[in-house]
C-alpha positions in Angstrom: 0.0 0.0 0.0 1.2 3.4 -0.5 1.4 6.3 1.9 1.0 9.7 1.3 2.6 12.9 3.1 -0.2 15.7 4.0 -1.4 18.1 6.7 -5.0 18.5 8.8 -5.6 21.8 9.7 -7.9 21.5 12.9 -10.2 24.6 14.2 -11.9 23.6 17.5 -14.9 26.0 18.4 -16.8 23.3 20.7 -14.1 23.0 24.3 -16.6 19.7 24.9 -15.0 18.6 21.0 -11.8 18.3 22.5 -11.8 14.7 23.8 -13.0 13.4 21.1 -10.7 15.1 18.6 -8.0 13.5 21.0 -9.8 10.2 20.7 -9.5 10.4 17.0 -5.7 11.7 16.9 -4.7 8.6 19.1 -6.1 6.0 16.7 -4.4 7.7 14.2 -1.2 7.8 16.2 1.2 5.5 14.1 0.3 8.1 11.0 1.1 11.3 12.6 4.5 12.7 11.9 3.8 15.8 14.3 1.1 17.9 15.7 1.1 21.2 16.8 -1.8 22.7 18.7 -2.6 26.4 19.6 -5.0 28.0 22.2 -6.2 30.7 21.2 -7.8 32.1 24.1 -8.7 35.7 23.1 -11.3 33.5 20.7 -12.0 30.8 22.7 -10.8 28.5 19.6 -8.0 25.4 19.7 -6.0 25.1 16.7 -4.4 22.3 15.5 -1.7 21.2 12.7 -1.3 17.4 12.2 1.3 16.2 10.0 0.5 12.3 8.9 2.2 10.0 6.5 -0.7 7.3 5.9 -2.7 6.0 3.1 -4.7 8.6 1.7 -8.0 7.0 2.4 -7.2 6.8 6.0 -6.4 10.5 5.7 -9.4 11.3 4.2 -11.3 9.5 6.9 -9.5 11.2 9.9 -10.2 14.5 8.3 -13.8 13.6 7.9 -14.4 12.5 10.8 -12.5 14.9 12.5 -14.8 17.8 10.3 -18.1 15.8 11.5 -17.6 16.5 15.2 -19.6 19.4 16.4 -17.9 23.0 16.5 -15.0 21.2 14.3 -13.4 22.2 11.0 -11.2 19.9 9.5 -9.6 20.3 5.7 -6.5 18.4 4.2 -3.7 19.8 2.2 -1.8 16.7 0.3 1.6 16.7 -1.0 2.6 15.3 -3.8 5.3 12.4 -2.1 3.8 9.4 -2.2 5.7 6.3 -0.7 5.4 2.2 -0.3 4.2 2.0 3.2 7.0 1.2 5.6 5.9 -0.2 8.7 2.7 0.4 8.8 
């Protein structure tokens, strides 16, 4: 199977979303490259980068599900490096 490089941008507006985006980002866990994740108080918003190197229809269904949760955007940005997966 082949893996593809790409990033998640997450934009919590729902604090009781939180958990669950968690829950999400830990079954994803082997995937994820990095994640970076910013409070933004002054809004009341989290944001969050993910980095992942998985098969692009697990990617797709992270971001989707990620994007169904209430108060949640999610939207992808895909490179173009695509790999045989190693590992995973």
């Amino acid at each position: 199977m082949e893996t593809r490089v790409a990033v998640i941008a997450v934009i919590i507006e729902n604090e009781e979303s939180v958990s669950k985006v968690n829950e999400l980002l830990h079954t994803a866990r082997e995937y994820i490259i990095g994640r970076m994740g910013i409070p933004y108080k002054a809004r009341g918003i989290n944001l969050i980068s993910i980095a992942v190197d998985a098969p692009q229809p697990l990617i797709a269904e992270l971001s989707g599900r990620l994007g169904q949760l209430p108060g949640v955007s999610a939207k992808t940005a895909y490179s173009n490096v695509i790999s045989k997966a190693e590992g995973h």
